[in-house]
C-alpha positions as CSV (number, residue, x, y, z in Angstrom):
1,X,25.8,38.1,34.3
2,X,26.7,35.9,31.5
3,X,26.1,32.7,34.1
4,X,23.2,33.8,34.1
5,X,22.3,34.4,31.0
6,X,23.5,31.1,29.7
7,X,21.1,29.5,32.8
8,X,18.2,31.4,30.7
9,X,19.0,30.1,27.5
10,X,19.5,26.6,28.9
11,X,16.3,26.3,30.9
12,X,14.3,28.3,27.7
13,X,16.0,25.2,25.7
14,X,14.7,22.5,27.5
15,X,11.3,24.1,28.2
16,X,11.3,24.4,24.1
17,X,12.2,20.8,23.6
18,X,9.8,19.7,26.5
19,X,7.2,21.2,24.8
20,X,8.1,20.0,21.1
21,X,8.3,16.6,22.5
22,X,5.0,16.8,24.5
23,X,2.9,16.9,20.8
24,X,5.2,14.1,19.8
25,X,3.7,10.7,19.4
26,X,7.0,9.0,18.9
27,X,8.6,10.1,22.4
28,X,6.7,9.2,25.2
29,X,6.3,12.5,27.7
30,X,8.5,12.8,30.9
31,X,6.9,12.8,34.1
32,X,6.9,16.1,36.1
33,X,9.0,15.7,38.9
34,X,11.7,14.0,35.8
35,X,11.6,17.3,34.2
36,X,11.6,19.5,37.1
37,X,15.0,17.3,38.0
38,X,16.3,17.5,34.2
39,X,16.4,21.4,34.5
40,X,18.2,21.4,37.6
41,X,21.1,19.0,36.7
42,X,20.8,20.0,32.7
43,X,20.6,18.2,29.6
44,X,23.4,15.5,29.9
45,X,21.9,14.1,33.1
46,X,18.7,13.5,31.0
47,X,20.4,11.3,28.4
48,X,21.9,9.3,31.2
49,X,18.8,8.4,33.5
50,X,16.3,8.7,31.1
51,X,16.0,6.6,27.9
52,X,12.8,7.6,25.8
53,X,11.1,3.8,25.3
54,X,11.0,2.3,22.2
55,X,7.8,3.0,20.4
56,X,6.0,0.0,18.4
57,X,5.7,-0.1,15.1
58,X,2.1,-0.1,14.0
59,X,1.3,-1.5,11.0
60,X,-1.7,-0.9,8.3
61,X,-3.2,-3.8,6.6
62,X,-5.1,-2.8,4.1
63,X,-8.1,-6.0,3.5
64,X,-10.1,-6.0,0.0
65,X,-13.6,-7.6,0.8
66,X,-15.3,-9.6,-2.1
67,X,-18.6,-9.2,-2.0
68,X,-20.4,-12.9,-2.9
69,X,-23.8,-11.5,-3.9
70,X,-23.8,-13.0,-7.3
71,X,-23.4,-16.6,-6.2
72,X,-26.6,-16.4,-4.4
73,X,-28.3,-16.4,-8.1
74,X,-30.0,-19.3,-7.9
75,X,-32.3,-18.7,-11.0
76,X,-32.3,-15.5,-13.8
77,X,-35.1,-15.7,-16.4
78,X,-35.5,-13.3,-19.5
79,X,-38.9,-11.6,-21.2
80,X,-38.3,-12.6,-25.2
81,X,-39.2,-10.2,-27.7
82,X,-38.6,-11.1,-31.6
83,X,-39.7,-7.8,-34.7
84,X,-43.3,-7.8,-34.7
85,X,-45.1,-7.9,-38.4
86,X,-46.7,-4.3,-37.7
87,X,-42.6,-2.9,-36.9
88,X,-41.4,-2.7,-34.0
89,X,-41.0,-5.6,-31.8
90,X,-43.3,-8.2,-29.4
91,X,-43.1,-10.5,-26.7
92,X,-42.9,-14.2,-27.6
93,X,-42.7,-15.6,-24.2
94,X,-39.9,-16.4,-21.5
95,X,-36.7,-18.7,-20.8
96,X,-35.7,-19.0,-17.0
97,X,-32.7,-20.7,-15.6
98,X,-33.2,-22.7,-12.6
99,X,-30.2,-24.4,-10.6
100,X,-31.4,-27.7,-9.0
101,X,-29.3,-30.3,-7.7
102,X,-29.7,-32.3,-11.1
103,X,-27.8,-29.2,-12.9
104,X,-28.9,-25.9,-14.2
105,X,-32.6,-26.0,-15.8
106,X,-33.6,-24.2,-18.8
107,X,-37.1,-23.6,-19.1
108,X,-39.1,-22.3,-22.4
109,X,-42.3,-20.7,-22.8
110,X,-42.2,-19.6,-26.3
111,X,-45.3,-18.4,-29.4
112,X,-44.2,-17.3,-32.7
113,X,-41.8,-19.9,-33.2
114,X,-41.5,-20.9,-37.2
115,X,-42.7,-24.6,-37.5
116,X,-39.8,-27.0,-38.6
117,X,-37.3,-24.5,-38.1
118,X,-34.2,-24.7,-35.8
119,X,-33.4,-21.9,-33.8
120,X,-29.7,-21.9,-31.9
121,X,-29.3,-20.1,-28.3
122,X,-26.6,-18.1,-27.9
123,X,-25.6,-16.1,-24.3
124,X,-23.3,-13.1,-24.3
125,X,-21.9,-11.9,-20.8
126,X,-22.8,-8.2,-20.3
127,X,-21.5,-5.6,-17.3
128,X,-23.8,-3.5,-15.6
129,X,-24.9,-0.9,-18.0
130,X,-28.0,-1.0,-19.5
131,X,-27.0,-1.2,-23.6
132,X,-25.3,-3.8,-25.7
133,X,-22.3,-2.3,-25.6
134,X,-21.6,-3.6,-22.2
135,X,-21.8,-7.3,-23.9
136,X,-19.1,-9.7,-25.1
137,X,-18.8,-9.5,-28.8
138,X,-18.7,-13.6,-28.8
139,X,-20.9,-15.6,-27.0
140,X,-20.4,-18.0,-24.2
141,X,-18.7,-21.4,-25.3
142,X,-21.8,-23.0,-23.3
143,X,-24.2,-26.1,-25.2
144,X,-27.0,-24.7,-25.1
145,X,-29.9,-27.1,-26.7
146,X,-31.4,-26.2,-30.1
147,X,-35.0,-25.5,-30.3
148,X,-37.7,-26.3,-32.6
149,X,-41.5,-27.0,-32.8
150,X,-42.8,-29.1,-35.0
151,X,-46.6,-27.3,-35.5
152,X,-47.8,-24.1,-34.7
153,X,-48.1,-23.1,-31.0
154,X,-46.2,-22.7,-27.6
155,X,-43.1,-24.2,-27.4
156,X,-43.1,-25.4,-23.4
157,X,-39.9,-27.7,-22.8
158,X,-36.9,-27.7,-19.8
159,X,-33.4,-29.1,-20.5
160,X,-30.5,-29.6,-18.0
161,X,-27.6,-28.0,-18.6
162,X,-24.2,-28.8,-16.9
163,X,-20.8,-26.6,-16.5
164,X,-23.4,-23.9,-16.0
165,X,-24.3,-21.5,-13.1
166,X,-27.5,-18.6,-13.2
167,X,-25.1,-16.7,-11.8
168,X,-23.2,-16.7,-14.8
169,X,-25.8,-16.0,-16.9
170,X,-27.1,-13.1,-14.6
171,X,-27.3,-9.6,-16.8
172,X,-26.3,-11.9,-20.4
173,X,-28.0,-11.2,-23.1
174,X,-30.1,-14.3,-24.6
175,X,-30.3,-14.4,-28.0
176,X,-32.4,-17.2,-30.5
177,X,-30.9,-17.2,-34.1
178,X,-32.1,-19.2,-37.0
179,X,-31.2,-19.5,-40.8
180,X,-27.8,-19.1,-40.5
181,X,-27.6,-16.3,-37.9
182,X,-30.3,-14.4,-38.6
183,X,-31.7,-12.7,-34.7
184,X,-35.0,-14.3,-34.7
185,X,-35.6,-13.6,-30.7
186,X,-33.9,-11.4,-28.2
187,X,-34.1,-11.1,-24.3
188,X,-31.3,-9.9,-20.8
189,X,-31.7,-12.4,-18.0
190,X,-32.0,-11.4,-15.0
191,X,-32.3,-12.3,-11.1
């Protein structure tokens, strides 16, 4: 009786690690007529005919993709506005950015410039957001040209401008100051 009991509990082993095994991944499963032959003969003849294969390794690379969507800027222009006389503020015109193979072109369209004044462009990188609090504190260390009109009227002028991109300039702020700093004309440039 106790030969056969310890038969029991040998075959109820092996069935138990057959089936633990069979949801393993990392042991490949024994054929049937292997396992049919390893309860017969017991568990040391398994270990001697039948070596589980190595599994391989599989590794995860993990691959950051850049996205290149801002260097397909090719131009970013901006609506100026400047404080209107009745409060509030109104539009003075535009200033677009072109790239072009002589360098990056800066185009005016401006009214309500002061005669004989000099106003000084200054850009300021800004994120995504919609409110200046998104911007660099400092402008850009960019030459931008100074611009002034002589009589009253539109000022309509392009300059090239080198160690520039649009794409750098897309979502800046554009700002015209005269006097010293004061904010004489305000715009974002966009794509």
């Amino acid at each position: 009786m106790k030969k056969i009991i310890t038969r029991i509990i040998m075959v109820a082993s092996v069935v138990g690690v057959a089936i633990v095994l069979s949801g393993c991944t990392c042991v490949p499963k024994q054929p049937a007529h292997h396992a049919q032959h390893t309860q017969t003969h017991g568990k040391h003849h398994q270990n001697k005919h039948y070596q589980p294969q190595p599994q391989q390794q599989i590794t995860e690379a993990v691959v950051f993709y850049q996205t290149y969507e801002a260097s397909d800027v090719d131009n970013v222009s901006a609506n100026m506005y400047t404080r209107s006389s009745r409060g509030g503020e109104s539009k003075m015109g535009t200033v677009k950015f072109v790239e072009t193979n002589d360098g990056l072109h800066m185009k005016t369209d401006l009214a309500d410039l002061r005669p004989g004044v000099t106003y000084t462009a200054h850009v300021y990188q800004c994120g995504a957001c919609n409110d200046s609090t998104c911007c660099d504190q400092s402008p850009m260390a960019v030459d931008l040209p100074t611009l002034r009109i002589d009589s009253v009227g539109r000022l309509k002028k392009s300059y090239i401008i080198r160690g520039l991109t649009a794409a750098q300039l897309n979502n800046a702020k554009f700002v015209l100051t005269r006097d010293g700093g004061y904010k004489a004309a305000w715009g974002t440039l966009k794509q």
